[in-house]
PDB file as gemmi writes it, atoms N, CA and C in Angstrom:
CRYST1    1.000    1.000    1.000  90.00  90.00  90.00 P 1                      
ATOM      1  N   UNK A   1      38.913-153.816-143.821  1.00  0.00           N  
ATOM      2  CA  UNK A   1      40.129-154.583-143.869  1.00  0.00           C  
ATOM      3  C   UNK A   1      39.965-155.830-142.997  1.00  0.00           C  
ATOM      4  N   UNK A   2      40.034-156.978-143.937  1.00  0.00           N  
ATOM      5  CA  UNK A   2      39.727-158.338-142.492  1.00  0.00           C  
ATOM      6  C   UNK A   2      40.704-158.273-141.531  1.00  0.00           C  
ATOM      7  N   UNK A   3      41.054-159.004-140.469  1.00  0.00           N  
ATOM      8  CA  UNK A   3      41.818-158.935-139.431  1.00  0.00           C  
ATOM      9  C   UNK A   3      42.333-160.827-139.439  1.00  0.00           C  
ATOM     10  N   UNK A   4      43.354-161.188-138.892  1.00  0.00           N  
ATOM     11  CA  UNK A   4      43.931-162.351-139.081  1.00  0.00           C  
ATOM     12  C   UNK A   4      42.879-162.860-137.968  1.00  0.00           C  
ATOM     13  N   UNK A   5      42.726-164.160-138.350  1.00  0.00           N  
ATOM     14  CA  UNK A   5      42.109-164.810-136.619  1.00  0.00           C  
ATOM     15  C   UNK A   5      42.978-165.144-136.029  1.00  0.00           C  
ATOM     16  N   UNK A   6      42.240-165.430-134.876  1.00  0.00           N  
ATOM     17  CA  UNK A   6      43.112-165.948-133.488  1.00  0.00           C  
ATOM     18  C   UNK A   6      43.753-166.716-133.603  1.00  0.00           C  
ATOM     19  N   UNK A   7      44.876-167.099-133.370  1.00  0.00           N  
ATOM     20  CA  UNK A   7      45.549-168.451-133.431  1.00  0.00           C  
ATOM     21  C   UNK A   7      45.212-169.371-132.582  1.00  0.00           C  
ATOM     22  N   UNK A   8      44.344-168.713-131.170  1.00  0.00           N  
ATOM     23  CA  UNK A   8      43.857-169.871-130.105  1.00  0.00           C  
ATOM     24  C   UNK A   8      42.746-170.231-130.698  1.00  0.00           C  
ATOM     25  N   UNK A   9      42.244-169.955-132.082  1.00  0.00           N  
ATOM     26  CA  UNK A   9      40.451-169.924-132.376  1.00  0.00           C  
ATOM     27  C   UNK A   9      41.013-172.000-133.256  1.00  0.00           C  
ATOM     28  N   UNK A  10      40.171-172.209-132.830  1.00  0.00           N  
ATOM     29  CA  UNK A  10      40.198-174.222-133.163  1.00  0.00           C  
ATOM     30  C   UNK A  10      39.978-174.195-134.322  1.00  0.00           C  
ATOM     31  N   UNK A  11      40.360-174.389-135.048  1.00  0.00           N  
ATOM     32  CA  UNK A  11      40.199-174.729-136.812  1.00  0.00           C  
ATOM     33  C   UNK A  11      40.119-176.134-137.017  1.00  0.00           C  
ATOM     34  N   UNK A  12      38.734-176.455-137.006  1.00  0.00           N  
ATOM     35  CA  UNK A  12      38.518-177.733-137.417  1.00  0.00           C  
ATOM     36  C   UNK A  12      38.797-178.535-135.532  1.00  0.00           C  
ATOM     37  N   UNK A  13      38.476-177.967-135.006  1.00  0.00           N  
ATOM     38  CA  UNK A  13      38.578-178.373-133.298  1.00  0.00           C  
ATOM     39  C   UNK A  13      37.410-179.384-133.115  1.00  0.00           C  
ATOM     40  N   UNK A  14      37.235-179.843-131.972  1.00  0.00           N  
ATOM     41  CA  UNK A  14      36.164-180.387-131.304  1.00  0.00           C  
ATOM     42  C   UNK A  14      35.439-179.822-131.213  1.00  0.00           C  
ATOM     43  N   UNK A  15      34.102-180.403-131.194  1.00  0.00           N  
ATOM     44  CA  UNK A  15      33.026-179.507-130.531  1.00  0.00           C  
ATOM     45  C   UNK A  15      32.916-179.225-129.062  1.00  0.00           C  
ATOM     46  N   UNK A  16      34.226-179.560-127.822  1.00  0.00           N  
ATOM     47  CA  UNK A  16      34.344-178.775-126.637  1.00  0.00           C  
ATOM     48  C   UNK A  16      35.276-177.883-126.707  1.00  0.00           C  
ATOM     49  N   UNK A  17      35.893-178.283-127.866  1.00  0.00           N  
ATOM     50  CA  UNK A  17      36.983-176.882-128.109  1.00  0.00           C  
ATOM     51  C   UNK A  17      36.515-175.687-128.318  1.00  0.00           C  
ATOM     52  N   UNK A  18      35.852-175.629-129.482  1.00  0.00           N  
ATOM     53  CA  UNK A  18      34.886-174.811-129.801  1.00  0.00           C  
ATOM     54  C   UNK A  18      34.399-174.034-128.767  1.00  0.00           C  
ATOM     55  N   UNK A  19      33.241-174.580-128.152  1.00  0.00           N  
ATOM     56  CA  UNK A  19      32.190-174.453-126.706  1.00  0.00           C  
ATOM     57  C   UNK A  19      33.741-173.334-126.159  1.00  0.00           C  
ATOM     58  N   UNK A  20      34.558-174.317-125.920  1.00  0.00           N  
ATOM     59  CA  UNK A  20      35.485-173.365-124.427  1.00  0.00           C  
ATOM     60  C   UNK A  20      35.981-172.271-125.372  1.00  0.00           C  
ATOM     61  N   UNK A  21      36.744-171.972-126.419  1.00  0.00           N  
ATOM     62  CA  UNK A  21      36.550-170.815-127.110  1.00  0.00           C  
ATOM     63  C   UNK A  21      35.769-169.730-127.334  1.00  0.00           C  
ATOM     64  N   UNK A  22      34.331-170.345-127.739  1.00  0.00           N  
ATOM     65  CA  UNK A  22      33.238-169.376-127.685  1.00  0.00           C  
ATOM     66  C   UNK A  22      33.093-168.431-126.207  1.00  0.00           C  
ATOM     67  N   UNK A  23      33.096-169.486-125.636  1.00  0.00           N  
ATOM     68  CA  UNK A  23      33.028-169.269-124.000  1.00  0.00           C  
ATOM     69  C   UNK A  23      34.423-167.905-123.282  1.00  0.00           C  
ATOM     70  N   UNK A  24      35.247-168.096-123.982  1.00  0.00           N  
ATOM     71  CA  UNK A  24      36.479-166.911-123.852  1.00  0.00           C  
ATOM     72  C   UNK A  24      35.710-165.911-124.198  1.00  0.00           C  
ATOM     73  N   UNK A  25      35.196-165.879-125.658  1.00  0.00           N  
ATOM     74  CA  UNK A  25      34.830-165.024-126.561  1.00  0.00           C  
ATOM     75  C   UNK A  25      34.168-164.091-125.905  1.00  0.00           C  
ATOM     76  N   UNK A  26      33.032-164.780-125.142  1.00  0.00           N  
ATOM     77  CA  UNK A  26      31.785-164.057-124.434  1.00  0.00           C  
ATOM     78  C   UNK A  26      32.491-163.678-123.371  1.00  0.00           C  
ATOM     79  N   UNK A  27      33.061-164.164-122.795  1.00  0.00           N  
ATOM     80  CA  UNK A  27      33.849-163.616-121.364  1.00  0.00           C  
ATOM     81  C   UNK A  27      34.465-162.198-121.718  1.00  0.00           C  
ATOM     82  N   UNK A  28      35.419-162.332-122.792  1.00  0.00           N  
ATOM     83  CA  UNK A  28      36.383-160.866-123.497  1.00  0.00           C  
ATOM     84  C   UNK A  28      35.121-159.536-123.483  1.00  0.00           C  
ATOM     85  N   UNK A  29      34.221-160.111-124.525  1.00  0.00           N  
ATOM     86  CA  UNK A  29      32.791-159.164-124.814  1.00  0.00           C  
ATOM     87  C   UNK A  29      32.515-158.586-123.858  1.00  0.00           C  
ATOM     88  N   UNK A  30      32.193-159.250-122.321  1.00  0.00           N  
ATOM     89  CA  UNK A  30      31.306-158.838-121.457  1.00  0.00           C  
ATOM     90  C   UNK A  30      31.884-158.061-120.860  1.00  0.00           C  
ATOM     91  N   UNK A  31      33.474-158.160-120.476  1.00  0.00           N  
ATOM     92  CA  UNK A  31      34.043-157.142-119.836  1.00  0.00           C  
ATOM     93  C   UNK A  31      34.119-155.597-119.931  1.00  0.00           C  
ATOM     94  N   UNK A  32      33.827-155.499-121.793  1.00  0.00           N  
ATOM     95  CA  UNK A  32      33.663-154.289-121.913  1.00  0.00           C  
ATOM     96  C   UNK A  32      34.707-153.539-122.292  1.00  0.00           C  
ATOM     97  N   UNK A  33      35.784-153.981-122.200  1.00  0.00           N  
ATOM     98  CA  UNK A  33      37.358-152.840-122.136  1.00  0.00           C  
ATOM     99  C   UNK A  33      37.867-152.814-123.395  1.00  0.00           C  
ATOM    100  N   UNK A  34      37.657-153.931-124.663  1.00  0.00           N  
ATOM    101  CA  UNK A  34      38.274-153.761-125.590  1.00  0.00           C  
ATOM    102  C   UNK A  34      37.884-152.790-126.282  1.00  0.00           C  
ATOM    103  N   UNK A  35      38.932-152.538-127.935  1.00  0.00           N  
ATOM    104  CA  UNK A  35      38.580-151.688-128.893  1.00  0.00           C  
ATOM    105  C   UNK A  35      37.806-151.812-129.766  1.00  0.00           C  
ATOM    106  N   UNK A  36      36.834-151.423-130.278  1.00  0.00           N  
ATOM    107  CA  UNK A  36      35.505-151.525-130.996  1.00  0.00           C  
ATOM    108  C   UNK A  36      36.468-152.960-131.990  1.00  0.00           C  
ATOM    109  N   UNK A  37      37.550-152.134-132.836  1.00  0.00           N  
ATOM    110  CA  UNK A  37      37.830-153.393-133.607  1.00  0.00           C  
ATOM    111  C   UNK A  37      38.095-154.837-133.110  1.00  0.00           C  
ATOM    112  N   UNK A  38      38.676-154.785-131.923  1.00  0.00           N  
ATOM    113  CA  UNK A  38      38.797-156.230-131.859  1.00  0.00           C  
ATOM    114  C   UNK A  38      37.138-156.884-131.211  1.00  0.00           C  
ATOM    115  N   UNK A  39      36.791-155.909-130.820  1.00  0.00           N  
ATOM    116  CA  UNK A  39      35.322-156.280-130.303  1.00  0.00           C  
ATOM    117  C   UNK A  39      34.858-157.135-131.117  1.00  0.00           C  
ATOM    118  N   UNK A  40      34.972-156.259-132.678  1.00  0.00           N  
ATOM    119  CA  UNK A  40      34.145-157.042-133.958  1.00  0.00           C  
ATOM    120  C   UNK A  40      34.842-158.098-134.256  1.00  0.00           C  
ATOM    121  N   UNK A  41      36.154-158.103-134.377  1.00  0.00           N  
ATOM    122  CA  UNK A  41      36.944-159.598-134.691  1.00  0.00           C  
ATOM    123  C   UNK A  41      36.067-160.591-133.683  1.00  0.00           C  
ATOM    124  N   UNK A  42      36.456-160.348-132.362  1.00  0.00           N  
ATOM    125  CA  UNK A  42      36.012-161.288-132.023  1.00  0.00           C  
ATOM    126  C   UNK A  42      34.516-161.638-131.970  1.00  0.00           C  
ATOM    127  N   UNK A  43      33.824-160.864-131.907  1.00  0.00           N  
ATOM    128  CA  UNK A  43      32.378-161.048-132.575  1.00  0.00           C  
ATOM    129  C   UNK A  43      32.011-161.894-133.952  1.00  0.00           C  
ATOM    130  N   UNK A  44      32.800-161.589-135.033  1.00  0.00           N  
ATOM    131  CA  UNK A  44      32.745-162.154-135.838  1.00  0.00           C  
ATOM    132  C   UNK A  44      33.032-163.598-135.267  1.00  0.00           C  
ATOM    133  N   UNK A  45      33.963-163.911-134.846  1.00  0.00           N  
ATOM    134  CA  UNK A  45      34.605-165.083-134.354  1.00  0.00           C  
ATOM    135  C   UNK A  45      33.846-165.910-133.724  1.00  0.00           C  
ATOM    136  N   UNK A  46      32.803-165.479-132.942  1.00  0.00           N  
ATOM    137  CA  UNK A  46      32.139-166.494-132.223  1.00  0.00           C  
ATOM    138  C   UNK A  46      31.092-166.212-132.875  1.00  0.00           C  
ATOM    139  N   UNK A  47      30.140-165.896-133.928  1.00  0.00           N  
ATOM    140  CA  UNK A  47      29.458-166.482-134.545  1.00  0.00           C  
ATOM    141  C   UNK A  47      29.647-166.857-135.548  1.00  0.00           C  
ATOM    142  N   UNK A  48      30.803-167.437-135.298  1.00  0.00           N  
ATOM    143  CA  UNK A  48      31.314-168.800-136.755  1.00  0.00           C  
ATOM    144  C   UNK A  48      31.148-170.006-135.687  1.00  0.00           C  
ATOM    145  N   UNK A  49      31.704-169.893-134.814  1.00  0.00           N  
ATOM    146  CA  UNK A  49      31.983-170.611-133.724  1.00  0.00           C  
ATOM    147  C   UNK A  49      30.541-171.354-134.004  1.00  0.00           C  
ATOM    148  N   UNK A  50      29.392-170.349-133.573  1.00  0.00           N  
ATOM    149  CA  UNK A  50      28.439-170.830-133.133  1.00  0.00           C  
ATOM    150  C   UNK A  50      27.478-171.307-133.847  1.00  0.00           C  
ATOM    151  N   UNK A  51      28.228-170.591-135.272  1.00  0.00           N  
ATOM    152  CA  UNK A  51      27.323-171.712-136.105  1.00  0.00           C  
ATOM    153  C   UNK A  51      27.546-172.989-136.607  1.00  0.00           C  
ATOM    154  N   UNK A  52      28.779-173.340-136.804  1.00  0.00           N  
ATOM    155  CA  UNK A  52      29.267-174.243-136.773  1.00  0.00           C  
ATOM    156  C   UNK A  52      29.175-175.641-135.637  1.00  0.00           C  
ATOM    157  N   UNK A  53      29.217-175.163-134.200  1.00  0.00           N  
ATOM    158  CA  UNK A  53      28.807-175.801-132.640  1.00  0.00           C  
ATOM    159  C   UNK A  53      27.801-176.183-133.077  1.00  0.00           C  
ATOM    160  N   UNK A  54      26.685-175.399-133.585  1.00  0.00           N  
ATOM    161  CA  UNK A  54      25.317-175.726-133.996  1.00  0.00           C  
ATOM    162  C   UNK A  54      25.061-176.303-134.957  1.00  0.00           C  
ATOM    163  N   UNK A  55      25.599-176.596-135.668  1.00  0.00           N  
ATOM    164  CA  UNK A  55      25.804-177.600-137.268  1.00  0.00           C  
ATOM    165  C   UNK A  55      26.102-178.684-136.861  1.00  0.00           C  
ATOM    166  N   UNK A  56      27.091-178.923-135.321  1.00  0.00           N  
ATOM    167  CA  UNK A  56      27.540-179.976-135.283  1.00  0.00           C  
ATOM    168  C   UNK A  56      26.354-180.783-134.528  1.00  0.00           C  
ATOM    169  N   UNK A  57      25.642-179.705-133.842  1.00  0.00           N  
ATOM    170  CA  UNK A  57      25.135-180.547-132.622  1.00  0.00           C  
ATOM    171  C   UNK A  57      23.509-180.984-133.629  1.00  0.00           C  
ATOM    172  N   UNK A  58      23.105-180.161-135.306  1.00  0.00           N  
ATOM    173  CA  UNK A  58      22.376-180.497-135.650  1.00  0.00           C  
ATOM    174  C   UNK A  58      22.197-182.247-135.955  1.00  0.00           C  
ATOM    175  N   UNK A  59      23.460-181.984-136.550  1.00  0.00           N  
ATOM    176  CA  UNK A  59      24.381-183.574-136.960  1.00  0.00           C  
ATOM    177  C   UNK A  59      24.177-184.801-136.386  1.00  0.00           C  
ATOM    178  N   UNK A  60      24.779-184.236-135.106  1.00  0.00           N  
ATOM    179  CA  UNK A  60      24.316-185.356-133.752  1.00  0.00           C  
ATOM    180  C   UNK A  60      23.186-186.199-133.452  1.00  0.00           C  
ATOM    181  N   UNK A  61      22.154-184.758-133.645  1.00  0.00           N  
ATOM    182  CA  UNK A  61      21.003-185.183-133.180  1.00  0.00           C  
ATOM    183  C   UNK A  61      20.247-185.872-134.382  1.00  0.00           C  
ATOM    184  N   UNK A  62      20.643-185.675-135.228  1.00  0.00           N  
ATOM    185  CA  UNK A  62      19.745-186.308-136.643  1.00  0.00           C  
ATOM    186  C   UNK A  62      20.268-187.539-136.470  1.00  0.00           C  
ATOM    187  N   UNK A  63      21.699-188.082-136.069  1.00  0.00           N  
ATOM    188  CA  UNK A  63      22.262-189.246-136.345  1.00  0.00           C  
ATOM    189  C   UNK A  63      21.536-190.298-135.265  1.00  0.00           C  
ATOM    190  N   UNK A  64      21.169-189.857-133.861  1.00  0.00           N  
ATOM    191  CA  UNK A  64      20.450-190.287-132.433  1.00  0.00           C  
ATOM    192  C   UNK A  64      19.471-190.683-133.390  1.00  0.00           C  
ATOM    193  N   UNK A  65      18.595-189.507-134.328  1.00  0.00           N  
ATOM    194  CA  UNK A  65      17.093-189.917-134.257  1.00  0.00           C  
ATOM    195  C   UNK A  65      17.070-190.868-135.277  1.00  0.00           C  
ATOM    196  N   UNK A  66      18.209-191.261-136.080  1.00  0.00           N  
ATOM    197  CA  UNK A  66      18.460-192.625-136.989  1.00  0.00           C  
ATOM    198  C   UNK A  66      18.710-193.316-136.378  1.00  0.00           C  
ATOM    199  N   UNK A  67      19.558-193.627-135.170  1.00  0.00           N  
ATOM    200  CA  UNK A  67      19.870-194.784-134.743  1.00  0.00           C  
ATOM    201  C   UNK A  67      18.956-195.624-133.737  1.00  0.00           C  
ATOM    202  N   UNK A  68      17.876-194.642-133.408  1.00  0.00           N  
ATOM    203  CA  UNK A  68      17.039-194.659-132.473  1.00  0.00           C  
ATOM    204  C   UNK A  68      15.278-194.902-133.351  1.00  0.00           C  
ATOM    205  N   UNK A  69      15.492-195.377-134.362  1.00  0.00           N  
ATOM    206  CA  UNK A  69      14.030-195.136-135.105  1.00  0.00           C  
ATOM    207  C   UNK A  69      13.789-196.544-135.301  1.00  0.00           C  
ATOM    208  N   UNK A  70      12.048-196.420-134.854  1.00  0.00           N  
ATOM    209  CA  UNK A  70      11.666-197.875-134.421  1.00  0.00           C  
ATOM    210  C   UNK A  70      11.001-198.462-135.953  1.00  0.00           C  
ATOM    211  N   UNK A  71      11.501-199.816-135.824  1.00  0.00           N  
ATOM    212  CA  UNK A  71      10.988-200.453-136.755  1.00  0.00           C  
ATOM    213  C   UNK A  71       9.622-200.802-137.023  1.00  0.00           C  
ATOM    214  N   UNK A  72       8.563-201.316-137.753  1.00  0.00           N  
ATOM    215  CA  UNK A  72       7.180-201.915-137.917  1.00  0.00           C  
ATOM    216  C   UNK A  72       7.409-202.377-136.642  1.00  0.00           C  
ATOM    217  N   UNK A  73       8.475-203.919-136.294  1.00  0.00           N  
ATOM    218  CA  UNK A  73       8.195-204.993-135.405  1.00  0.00           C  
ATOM    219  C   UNK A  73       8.499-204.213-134.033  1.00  0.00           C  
ATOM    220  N   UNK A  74       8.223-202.619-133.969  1.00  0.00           N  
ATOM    221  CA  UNK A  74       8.308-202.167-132.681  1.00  0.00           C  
ATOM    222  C   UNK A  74       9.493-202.031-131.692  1.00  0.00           C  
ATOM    223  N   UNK A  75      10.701-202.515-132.554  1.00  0.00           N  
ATOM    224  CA  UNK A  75      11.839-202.629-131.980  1.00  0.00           C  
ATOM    225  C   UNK A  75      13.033-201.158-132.699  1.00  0.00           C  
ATOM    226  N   UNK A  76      13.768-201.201-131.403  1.00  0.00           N  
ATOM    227  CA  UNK A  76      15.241-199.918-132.249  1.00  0.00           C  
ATOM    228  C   UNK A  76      15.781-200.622-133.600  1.00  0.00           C  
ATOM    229  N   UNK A  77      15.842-199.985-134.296  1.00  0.00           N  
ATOM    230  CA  UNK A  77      16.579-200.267-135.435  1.00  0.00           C  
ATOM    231  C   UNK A  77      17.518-199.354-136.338  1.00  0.00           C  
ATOM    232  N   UNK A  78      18.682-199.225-136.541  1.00  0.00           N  
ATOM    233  CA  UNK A  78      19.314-198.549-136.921  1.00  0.00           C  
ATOM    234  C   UNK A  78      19.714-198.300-138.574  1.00  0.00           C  
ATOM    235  N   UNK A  79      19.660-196.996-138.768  1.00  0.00           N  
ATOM    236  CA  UNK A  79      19.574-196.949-140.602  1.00  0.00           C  
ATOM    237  C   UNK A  79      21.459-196.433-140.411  1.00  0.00           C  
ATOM    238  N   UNK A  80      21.613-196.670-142.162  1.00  0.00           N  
ATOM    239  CA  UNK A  80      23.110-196.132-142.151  1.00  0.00           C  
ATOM    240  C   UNK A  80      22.864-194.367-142.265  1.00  0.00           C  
ATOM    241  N   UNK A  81      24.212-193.922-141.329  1.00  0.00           N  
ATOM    242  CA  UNK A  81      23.802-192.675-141.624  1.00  0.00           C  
ATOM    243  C   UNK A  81      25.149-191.928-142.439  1.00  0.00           C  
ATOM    244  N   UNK A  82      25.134-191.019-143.222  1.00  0.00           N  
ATOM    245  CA  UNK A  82      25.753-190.648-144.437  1.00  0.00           C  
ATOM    246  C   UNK A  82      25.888-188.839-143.952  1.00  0.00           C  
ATOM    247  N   UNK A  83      26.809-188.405-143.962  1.00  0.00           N  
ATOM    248  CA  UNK A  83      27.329-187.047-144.042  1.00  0.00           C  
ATOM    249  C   UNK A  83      27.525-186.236-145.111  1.00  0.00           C  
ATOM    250  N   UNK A  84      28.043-185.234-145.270  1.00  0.00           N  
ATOM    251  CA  UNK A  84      28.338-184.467-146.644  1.00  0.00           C  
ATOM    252  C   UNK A  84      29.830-184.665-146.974  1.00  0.00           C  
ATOM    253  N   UNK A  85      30.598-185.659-145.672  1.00  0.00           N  
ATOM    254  CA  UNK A  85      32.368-185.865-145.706  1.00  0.00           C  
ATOM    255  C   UNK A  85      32.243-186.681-146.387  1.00  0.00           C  
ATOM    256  N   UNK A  86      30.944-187.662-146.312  1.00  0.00           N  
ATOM    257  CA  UNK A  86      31.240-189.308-146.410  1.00  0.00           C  
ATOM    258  C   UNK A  86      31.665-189.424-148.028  1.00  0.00           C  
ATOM    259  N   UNK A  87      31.507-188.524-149.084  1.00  0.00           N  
ATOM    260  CA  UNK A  87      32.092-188.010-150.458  1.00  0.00           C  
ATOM    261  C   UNK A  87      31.030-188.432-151.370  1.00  0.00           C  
TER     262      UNK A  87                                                      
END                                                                             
């Protein structure tokens, strides 16, 4: 039976929103006290989190290594960079 998510969980948040969410997540986990089920909710929960954090930060870094890629004449030169939003 799925379980509703969190209402504190960021839907479509920042990527420090995220981070400080995940970061609850693991905190709740470590303590140990919850019930197996919410254990798994929230388990489930932060590896959406985290794959997503990680999608974003793939993003990032691909966009750096475009904006940062040297031309023939040895200089920075920047390409356009294009997303899967951009339609």
């Amino acid at each position: 039976m799925p379980t509703d998510p969190d209402p504190r969980a960021p839907t479509g948040a920042s990527f420090e929103a995220s981070i400080s969410r995940l970061t609850e997540i693991v905190e709740q986990l470590e303590r140990g006290d919850l019930p197996l089920e919410e254990s798994l909710r929230l388990f489930e929960e932060g590896v959406k989190l985290s794959r997503t954090s990680q999608e974003r930060l793939d993003r990032a870094q691909k966009k750096v290594e475009e904006l940062l890629r040297v031309g023939d004449d040895g200089r920075a030169e920047t390409a356009p960079f294009t997303t899967s939003d951009d339609g």
